[in-house]
C-alpha positions as CSV (number, residue, x, y, z in Angstrom):
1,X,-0.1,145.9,183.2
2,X,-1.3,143.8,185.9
3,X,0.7,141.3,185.2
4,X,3.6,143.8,185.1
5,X,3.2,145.0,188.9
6,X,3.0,141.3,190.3
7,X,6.1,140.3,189.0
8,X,7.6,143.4,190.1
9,X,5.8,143.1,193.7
10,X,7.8,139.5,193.7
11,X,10.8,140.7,192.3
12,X,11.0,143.2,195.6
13,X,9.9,141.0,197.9
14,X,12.6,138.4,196.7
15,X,15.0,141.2,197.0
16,X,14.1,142.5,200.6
17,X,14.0,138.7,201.7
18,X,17.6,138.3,200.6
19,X,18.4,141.4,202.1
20,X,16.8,140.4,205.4
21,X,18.3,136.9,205.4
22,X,22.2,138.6,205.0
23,X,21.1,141.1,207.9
24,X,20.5,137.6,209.8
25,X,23.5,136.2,209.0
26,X,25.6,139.2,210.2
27,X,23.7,139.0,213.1
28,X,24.5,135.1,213.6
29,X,28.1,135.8,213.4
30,X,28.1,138.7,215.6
31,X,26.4,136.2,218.3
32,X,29.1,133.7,217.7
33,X,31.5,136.0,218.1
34,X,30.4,137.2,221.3
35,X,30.0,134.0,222.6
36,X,33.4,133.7,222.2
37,X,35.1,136.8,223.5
38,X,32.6,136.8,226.5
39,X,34.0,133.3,227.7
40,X,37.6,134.5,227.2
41,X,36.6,137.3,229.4
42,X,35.2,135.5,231.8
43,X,38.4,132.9,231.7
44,X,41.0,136.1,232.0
45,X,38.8,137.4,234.7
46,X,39.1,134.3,237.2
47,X,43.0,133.6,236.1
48,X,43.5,137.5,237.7
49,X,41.2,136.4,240.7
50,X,44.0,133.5,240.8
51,X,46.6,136.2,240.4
52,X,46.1,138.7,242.9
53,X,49.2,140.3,244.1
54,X,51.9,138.2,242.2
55,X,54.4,139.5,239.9
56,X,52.3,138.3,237.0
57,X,49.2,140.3,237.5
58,X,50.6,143.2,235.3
59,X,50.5,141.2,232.4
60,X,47.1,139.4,233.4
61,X,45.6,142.7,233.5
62,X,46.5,144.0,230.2
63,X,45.1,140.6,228.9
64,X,42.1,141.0,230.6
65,X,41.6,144.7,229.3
66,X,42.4,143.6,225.5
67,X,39.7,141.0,226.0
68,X,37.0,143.4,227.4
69,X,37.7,145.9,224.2
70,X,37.6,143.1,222.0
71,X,34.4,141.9,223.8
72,X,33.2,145.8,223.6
73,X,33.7,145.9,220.0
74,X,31.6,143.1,219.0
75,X,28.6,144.0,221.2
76,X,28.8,147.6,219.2
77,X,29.0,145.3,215.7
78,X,26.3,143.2,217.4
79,X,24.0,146.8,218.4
80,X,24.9,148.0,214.6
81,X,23.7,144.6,212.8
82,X,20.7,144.6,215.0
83,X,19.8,148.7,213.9
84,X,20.2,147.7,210.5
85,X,18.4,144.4,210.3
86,X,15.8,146.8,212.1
87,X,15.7,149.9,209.4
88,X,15.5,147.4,206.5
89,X,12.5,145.5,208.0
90,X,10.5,149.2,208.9
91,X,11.5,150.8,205.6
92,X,10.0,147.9,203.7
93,X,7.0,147.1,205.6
94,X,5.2,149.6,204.2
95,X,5.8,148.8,200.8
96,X,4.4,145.3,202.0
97,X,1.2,146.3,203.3
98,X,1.1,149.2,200.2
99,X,1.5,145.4,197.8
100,X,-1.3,143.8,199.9
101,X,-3.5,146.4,199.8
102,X,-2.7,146.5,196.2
103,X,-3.4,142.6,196.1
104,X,-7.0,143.1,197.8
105,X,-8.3,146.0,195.8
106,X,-7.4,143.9,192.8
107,X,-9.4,141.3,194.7
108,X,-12.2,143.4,195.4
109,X,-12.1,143.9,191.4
110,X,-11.9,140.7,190.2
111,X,-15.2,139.9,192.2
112,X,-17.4,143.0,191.4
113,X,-16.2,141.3,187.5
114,X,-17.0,138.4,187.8
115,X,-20.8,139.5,190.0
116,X,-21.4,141.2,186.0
117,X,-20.5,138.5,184.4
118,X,-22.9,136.9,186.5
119,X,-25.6,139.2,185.9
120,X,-25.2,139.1,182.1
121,X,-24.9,135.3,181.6
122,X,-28.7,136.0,183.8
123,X,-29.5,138.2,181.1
124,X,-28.5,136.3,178.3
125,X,-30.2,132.7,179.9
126,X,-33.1,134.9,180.5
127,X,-33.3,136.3,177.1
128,X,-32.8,132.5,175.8
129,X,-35.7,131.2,177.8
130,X,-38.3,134.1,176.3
131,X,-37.3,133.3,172.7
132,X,-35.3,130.1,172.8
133,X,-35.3,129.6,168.5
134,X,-33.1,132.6,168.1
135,X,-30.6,130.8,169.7
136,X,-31.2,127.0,168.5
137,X,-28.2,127.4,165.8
138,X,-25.7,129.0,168.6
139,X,-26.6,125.9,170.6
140,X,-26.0,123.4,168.1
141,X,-22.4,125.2,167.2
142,X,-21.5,124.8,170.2
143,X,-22.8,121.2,170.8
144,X,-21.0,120.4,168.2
145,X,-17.5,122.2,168.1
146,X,-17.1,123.7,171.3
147,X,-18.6,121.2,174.2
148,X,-15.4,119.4,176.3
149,X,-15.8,115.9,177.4
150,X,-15.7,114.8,180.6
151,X,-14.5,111.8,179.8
152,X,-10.6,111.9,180.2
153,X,-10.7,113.6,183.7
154,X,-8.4,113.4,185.8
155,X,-9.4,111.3,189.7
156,X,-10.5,114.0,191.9
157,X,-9.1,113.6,195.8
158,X,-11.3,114.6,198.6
159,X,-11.1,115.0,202.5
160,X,-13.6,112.7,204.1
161,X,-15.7,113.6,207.3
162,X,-13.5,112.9,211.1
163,X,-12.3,109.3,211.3
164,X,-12.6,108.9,207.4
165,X,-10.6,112.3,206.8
166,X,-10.0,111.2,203.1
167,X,-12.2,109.5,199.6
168,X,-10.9,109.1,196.0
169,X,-13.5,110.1,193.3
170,X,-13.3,108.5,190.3
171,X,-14.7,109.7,187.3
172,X,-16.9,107.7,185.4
173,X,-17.4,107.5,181.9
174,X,-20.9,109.1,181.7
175,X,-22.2,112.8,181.7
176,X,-23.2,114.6,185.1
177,X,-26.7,112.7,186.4
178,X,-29.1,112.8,188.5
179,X,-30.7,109.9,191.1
180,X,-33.6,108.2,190.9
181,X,-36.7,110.3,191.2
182,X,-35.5,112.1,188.0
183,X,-35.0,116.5,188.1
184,X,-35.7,118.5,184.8
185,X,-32.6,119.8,183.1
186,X,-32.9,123.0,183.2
187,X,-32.3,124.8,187.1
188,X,-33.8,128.0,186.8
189,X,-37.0,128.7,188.4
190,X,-40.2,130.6,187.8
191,X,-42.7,131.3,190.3
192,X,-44.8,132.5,187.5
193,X,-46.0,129.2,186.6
194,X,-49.8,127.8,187.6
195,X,-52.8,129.6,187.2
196,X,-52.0,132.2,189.1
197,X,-49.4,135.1,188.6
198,X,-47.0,135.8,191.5
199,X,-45.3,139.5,191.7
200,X,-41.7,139.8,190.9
201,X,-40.7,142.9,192.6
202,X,-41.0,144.9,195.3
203,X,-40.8,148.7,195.8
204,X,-36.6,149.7,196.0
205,X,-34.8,149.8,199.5
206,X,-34.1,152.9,200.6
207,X,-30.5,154.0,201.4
208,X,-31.4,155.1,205.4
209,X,-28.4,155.9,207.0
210,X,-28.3,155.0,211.1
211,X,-25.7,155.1,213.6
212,X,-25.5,151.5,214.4
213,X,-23.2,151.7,217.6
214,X,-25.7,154.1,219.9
215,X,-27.9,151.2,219.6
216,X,-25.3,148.3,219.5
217,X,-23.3,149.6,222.2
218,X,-25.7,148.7,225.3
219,X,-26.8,145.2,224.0
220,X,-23.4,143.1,224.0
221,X,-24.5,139.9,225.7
222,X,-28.0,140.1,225.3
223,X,-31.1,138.4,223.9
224,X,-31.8,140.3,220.4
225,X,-35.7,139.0,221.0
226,X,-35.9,141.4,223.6
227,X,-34.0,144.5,222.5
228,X,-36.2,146.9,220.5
229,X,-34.5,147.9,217.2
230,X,-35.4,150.5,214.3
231,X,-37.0,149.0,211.0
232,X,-33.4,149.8,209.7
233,X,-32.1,146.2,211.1
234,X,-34.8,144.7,209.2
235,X,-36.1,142.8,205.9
236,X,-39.7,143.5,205.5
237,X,-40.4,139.3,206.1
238,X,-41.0,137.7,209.4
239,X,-39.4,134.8,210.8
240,X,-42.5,133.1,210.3
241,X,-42.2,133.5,206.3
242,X,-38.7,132.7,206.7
243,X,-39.1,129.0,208.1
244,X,-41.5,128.9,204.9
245,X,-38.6,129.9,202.5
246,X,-37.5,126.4,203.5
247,X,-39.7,125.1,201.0
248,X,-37.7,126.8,197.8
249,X,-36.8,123.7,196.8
250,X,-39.4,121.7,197.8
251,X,-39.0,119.6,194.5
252,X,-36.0,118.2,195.6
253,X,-38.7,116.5,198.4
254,X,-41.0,115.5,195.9
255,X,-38.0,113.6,194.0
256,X,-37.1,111.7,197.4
257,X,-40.9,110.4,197.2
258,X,-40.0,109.1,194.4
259,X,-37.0,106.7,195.8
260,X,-37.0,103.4,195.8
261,X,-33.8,103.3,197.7
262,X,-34.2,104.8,201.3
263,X,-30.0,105.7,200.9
264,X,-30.4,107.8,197.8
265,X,-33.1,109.4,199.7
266,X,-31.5,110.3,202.5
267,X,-28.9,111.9,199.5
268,X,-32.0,114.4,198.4
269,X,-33.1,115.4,201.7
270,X,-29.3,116.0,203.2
271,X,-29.2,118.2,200.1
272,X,-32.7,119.6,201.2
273,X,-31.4,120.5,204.3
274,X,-28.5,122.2,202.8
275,X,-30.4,124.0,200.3
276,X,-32.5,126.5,203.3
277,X,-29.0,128.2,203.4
278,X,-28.8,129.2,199.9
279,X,-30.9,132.6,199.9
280,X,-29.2,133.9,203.0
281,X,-25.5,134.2,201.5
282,X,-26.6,138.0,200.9
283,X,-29.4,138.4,203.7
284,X,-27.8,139.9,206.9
285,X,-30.6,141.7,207.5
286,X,-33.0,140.4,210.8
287,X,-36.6,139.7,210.0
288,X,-39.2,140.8,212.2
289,X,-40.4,138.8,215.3
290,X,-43.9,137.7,215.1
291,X,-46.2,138.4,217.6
292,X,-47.6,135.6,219.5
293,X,-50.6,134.4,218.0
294,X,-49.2,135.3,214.7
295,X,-49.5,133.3,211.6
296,X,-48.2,132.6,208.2
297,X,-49.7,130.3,205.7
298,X,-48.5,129.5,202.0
299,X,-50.9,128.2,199.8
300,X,-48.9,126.1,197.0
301,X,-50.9,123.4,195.6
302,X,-52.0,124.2,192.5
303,X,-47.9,124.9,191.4
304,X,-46.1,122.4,193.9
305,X,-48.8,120.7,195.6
306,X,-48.1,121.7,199.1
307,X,-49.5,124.0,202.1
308,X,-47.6,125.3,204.7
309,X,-48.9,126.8,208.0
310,X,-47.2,128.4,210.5
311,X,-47.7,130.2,214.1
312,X,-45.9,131.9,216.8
313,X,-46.4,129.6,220.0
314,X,-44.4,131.5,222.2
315,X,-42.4,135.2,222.5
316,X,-40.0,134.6,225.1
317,X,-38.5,132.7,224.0
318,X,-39.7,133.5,220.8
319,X,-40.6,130.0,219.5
320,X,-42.8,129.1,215.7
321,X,-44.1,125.9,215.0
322,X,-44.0,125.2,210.7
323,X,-46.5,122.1,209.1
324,X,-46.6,121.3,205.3
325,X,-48.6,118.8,203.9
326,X,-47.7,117.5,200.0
327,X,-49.8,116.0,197.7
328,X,-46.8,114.5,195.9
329,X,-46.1,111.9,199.0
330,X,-44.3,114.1,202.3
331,X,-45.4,116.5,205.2
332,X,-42.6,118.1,207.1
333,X,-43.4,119.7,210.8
334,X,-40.8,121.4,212.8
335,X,-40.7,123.3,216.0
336,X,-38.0,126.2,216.4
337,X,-36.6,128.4,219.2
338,X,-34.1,131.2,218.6
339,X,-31.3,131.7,220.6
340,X,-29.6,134.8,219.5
341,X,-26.6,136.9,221.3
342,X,-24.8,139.7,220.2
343,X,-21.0,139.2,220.8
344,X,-20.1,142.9,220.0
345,X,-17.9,142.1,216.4
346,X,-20.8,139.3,215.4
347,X,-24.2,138.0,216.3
348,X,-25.1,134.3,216.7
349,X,-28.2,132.8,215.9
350,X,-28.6,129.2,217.1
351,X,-31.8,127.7,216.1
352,X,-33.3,125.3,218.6
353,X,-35.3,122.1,218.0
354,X,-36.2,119.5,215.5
355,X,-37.2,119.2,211.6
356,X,-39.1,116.1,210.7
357,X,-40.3,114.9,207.5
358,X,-42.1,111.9,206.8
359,X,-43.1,110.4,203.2
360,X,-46.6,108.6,202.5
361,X,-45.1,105.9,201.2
362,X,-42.8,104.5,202.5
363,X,-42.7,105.5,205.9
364,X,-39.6,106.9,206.5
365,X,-39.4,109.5,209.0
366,X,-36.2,111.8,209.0
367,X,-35.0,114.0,212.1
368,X,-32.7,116.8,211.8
369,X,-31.7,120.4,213.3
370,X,-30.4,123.8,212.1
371,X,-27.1,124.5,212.0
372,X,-25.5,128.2,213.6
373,X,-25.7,131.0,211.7
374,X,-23.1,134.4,212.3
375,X,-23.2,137.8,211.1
376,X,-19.8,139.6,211.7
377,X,-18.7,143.0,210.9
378,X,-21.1,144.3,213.3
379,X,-20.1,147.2,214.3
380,X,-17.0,148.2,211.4
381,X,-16.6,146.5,207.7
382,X,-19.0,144.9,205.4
383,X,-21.9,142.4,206.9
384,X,-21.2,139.2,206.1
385,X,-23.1,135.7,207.0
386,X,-21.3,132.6,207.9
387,X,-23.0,129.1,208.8
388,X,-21.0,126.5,210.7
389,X,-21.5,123.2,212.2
390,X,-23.0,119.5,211.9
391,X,-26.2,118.4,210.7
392,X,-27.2,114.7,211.6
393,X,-29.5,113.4,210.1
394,X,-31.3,110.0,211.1
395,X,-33.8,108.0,209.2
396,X,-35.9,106.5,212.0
397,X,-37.1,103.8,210.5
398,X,-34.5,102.6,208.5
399,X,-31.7,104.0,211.2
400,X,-29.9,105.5,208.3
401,X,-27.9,108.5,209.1
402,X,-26.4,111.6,207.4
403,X,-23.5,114.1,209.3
404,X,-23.1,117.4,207.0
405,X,-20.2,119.3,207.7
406,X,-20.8,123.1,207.3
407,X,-17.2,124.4,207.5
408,X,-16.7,127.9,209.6
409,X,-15.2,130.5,206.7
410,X,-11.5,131.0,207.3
411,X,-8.8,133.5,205.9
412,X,-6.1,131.1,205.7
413,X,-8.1,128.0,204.6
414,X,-7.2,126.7,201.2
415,X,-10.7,124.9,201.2
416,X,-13.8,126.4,199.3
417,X,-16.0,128.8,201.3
418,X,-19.3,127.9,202.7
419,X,-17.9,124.2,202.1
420,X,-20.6,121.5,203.1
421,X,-19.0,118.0,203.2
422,X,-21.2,114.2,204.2
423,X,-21.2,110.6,204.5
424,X,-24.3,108.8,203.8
425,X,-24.2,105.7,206.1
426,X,-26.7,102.5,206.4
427,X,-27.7,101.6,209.9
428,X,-24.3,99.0,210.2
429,X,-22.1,102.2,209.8
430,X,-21.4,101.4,206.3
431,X,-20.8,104.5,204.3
432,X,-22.8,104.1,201.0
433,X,-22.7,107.9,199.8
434,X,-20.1,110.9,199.6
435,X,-21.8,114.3,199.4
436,X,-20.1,117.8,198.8
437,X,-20.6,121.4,197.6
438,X,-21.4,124.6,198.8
439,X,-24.1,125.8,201.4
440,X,-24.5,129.0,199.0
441,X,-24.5,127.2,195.6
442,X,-25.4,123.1,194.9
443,X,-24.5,120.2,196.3
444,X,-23.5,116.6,194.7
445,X,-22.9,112.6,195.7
446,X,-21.0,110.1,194.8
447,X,-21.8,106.4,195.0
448,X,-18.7,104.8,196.8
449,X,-17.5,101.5,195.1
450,X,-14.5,100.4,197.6
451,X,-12.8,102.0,200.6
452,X,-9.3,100.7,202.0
453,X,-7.2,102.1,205.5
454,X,-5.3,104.9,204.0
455,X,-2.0,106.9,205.9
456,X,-1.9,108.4,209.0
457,X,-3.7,111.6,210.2
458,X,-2.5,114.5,212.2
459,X,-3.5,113.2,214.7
460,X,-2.5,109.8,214.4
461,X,-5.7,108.2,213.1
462,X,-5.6,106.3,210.0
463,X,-7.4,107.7,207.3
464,X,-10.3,106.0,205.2
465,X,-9.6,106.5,201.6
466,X,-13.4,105.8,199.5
467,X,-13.2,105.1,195.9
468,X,-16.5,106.5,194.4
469,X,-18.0,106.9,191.3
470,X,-18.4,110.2,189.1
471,X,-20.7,112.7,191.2
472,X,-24.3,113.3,190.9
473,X,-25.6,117.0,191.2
474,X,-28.1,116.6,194.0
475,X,-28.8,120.5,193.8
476,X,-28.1,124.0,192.1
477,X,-29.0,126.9,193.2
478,X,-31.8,128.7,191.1
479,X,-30.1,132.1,190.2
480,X,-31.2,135.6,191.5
481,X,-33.8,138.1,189.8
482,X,-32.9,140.9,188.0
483,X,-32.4,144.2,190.5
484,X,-31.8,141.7,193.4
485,X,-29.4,143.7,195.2
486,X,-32.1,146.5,195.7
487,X,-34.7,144.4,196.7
488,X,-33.1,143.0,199.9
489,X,-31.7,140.1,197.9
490,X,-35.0,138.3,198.0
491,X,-35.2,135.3,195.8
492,X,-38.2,134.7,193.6
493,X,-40.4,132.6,196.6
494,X,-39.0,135.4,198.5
495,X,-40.7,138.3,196.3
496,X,-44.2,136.6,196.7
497,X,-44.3,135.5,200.0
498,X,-45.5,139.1,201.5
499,X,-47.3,139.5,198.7
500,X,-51.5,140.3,199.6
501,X,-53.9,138.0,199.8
502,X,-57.3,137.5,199.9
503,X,-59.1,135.1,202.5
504,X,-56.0,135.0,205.0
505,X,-56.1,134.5,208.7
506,X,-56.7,138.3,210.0
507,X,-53.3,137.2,212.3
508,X,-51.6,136.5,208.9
509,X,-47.7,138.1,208.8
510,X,-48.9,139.8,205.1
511,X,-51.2,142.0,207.2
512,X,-48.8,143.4,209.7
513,X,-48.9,147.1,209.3
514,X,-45.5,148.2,210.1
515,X,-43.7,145.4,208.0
516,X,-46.0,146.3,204.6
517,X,-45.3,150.1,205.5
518,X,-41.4,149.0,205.5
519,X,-41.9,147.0,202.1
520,X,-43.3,150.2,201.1
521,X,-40.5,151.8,201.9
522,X,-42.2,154.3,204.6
523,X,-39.6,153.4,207.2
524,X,-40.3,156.3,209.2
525,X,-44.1,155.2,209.2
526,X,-43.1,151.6,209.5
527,X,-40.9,152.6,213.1
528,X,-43.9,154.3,214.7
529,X,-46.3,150.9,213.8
530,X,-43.6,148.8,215.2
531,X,-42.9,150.9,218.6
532,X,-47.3,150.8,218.6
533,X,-47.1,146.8,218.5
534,X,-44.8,146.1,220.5
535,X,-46.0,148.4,223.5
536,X,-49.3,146.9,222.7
537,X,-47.9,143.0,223.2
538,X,-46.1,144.3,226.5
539,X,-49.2,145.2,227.6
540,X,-51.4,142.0,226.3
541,X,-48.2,139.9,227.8
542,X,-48.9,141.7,231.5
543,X,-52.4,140.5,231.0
544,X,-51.7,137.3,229.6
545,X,-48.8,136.4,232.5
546,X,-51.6,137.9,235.2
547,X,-54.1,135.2,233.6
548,X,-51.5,132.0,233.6
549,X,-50.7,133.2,237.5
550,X,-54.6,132.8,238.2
551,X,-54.5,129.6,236.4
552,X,-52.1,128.2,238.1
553,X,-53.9,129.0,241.0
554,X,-56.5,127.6,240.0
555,X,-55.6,124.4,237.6
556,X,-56.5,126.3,234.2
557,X,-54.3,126.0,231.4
558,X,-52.7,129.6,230.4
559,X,-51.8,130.3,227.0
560,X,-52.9,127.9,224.4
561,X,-51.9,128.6,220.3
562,X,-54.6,128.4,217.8
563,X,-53.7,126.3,215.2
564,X,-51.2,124.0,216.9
565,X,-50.6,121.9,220.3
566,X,-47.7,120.7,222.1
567,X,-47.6,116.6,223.1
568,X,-45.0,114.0,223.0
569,X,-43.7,112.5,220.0
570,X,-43.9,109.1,219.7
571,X,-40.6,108.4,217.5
572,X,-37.9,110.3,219.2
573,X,-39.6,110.9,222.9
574,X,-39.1,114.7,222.8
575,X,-41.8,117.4,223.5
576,X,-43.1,119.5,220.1
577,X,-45.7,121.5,218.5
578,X,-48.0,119.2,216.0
579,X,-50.5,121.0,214.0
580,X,-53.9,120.0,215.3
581,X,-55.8,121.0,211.9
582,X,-58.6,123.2,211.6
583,X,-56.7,126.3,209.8
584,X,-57.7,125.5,206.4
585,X,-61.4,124.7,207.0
586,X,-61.6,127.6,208.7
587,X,-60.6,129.3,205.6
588,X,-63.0,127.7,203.3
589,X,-65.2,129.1,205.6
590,X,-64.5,132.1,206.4
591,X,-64.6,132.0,209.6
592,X,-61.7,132.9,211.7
593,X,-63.9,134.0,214.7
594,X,-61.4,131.6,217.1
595,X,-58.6,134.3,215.7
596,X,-57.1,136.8,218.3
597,X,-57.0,140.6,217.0
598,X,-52.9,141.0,217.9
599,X,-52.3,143.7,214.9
């Protein structure tokens, strides 16, 4: 039936086009045609300006009047062609936008399709997983009979990054691999391993309805991180426990330890950097702002062998400063400052400042920044989350460099959405490594083998065409749990990370009141605990701003974080937060007596 109405819808259109293009060129000959009678008019008229008063002006002005009706005539025919070129556009335009609305709600239902399918081939890989022997004879069926080869495909043409807009990748004769450093084959995760079981769920969000515009109206222009907003804007996480959710893939990491080439390295942490994106296709909600002095740590080492620590080091602007340390060969360390505006239709979210990660090893130290994320639909339409921009990436030691290429979503774009495109380069400039995918789903590379000066660009640039092998998958993103969709679209780190504790820093994000009351579901409650804190840090910022005034007067340092201090860094020359150490002692002790009470 489906099928039916589109060739119908073409039929029409082809129809109405036709129609339209006759109307035009009635209209065409009507122009012509007054061309012509207008200059005959305008000749008869200066031959009776000649004429005036002889004995031939009789017959000049009978000329004269048969030209005007002629010319009078074609301007009607030319009015008339015009009125019905103009009727047949307006009486079908709204059978065109009747066939594209048609064409979008069949859109709209060929996604929510394939979001089941989705969620049963979850099921059905879940299902597998818990009792994998029932379905050791489907496997081998399929193995057998039903698996297609990759080896008769077809070379696959790319567009390269700026002045190499183009790359050729050829596929190899071998299956889909990985790079050195090794990956196990099967991509779906379980935070449910080690000796200790994480939760995963939370409590259903509730369906609060709230008239978004009172509020959004009076803040066009202005800093989010100081406007005070309802619970309702909110996931029940901080931004502190966001920088964390970094880490989801922090085995791709622990792989680029493994490298014995820095390049392929610099392939896994490019796709690293990518891979923070990943759980925030669905997440347009805002996380909370921590309260200075806050802190976040995640204690991973007995399942990946890392520990992260985080704290709020300033409020305005709201800055966090992030240190993990791995036992399987890296730390990481970054310092970040949001910029956020609201633009009426969208917000922007520019994060500010420097990642770095180092590996034991080897020595390599890699520096990179955040890339600009926008929610639009603001005020009317769905939410939706965009991320566009570069990512360079520079190996410090080796002076190799990576530039991801986060395209900006468009309508009329034939590309992918969310499409991430790279070049690997050594420090000669010599591109080594193509890498592409999605922000939202995996990324791959491919080794290039030969490159050669290809056509002419748009813009008069000659293109770089790279020959490469078959692609690598890099990274894939681990699917979503089961009731997702209710559960703020957490992934599974996502689910755990407010989980309680026991032994935390008292200034630990799990023991804000008014985001557990949200988790909870008391948003009511939760409001009321938020509107308490934040009239309480106004206050302890009055006193804090009164004590860096007296310090100033007198030489005394102001505010100082806890856990962390701000020097010089020795590799790049730029001003950051370094962890200072102390936190995790002082939780082996039990003794967090240094801690401010902020909640």
């Amino acid at each position: 039936m489906c099928t039916n109405t589109h060739a119908a819808t073409s039929t029409l259109l082809l129809w109405v086009l036709k129609t339209l293009a006759s109307k035009l060129d009635d209209l065409s000959t009507c122009n012509e045609l007054i061309g012509k009678h207008g200059a005959a008019l305008q000749r008869s008229l200066s031959e009776l300006e000649e004429l005036r008063g002889s004995a031939d002006s009789t017959d000049k002005v009978k000329a004269v009047n048969e030209r005007a009706t002629l010319f009078r005539i074609t301007s009607n025919a030319m009015i008339n062609a015009c009125r019905d070129f103009l009727d047949v556009a307006e009486s079908h335009s709204r059978k065109w936008q009747k066939a594209l609305q048609y064409e979008r709600e069949q859109r709209h239902h060929l996604e929510e399709t394939i979001e089941q399918l989705a969620k049963q081939h979850n099921s059905l890989e879940r299902a597998w997983r818990e009792n994998p022997t029932s379905y050791t004879g489907m496997l081998i069926k399929l193995n057998q009979g039903g698996e297609a080869s990759d080896e008769n495909d077809d070379a696959e043409f790319f567009d390269a990054m700026e002045d190499s807009p183009a790359f050729i990748t050829v596929t190899a004769r071998s299956n889909l691999s990985m790079m050195s450093g090794g990956m196990p084959n099967d991509w779906t995760h379980n935070e449910n391993v080690g000796p200790k079981t994480r939760r995963s769920r939370i409590p259903d969000k509730p369906n609060y309805s709230l008239n978004l515009w009172s509020i959004m109206k009076n803040c066009i222009g202005k800093d989010l991180s100081k406007i005070p907003m309802p619970v309702n804007f909110n996931e029940p996480l901080s931004m502190l426990q966001r920088l964390t959710e970094d880490l989801e893939y922090s085995e791709l990491l622990d792989r680029a330890a493994r490298c014995d080439s820095s390049l392929e390295q610099m392939c896994l942490v490019a796709a690293f950097s990518v891979s923070s994106y990943s759980t925030t296709v669905h997440r347009t909600a805002k996380p909370f702002n921590p309260l200075l002095g806050e802190t976040y740590e995640l204690d991973r080492l007995d399942e990946y062998g890392y520990r992260s620590i985080s704290e709020q080091v300033s409020h305005h602007p709201p800055a966090a400063a992030h240190h993990v340390t791995s036992q399987r060969g890296w730390t990481l360390w970054q310092h970040i400052t949001i910029d956020s505006k609201f633009r009426g239709k969208y917000i922007s979210v520019v994060p500010l400042g420097n990642i770095h990660l180092q590996f034991h090893s080897s020595g390599n130290h890699y520096v990179w920044s955040k890339v600009t994320s926008t929610v639009h639909n603001i005020i009317v339409g769905k939410l939706w989350i965009d991320q566009s921009g570069d990512i360079d990436i520079v190996n410090n030691t080796t002076k190799d460099t990576c530039r991801l290429k986060f395209s900006p979503y468009s309508y009329f774009s034939r590309d992918v959405p969310r499409k991430v495109t790279g070049v690997v380069e050594d420090r000669e400039g010599t591109a080594h490594y193509i890498l592409s995918g999605t922000w939202d789903d995996r990324m791959e590379s491919a080794k290039i083998v030969d490159s050669s000066q290809g056509c002419g660009g748009s813009e008069g640039k000659q293109k770089t065409v790279y020959q490469t092998l078959q692609p690598k998958l890099l990274w894939k993103k681990y699917p979503l749990p089961d009731n997702a969709e209710n559960m703020h679209f957490f992934s599974s780190l996502a689910l755990t990370l407010n989980e309680p504790e026991e032994g935390v820093a008292p200034t630990d994000s799990r023991l804000r009141p008014d985001q557990r009351l949200m988790e909870a579901g008391l948003w009511d409650e939760a409001n009321g605990q938020k509107q308490r804190l934040e009239e309480r840090q106004r206050l302890e910022r009055k006193r804090k701003e009164a004590q860096a005034n007296q310090a100033l007067e007198e030489d005394i340092e102001g505010y100082q974080p806890l856990w962390f201090e701000k020097r010089t860094d020795d590799t790049t020359g730029e001003s950051t937060y370094f962890y200072r150490g102390g936190y995790w002692e002082a939780k082996d002790r039990q003794d967090w007596s240094q801690s401010h009470e902020i909640f």
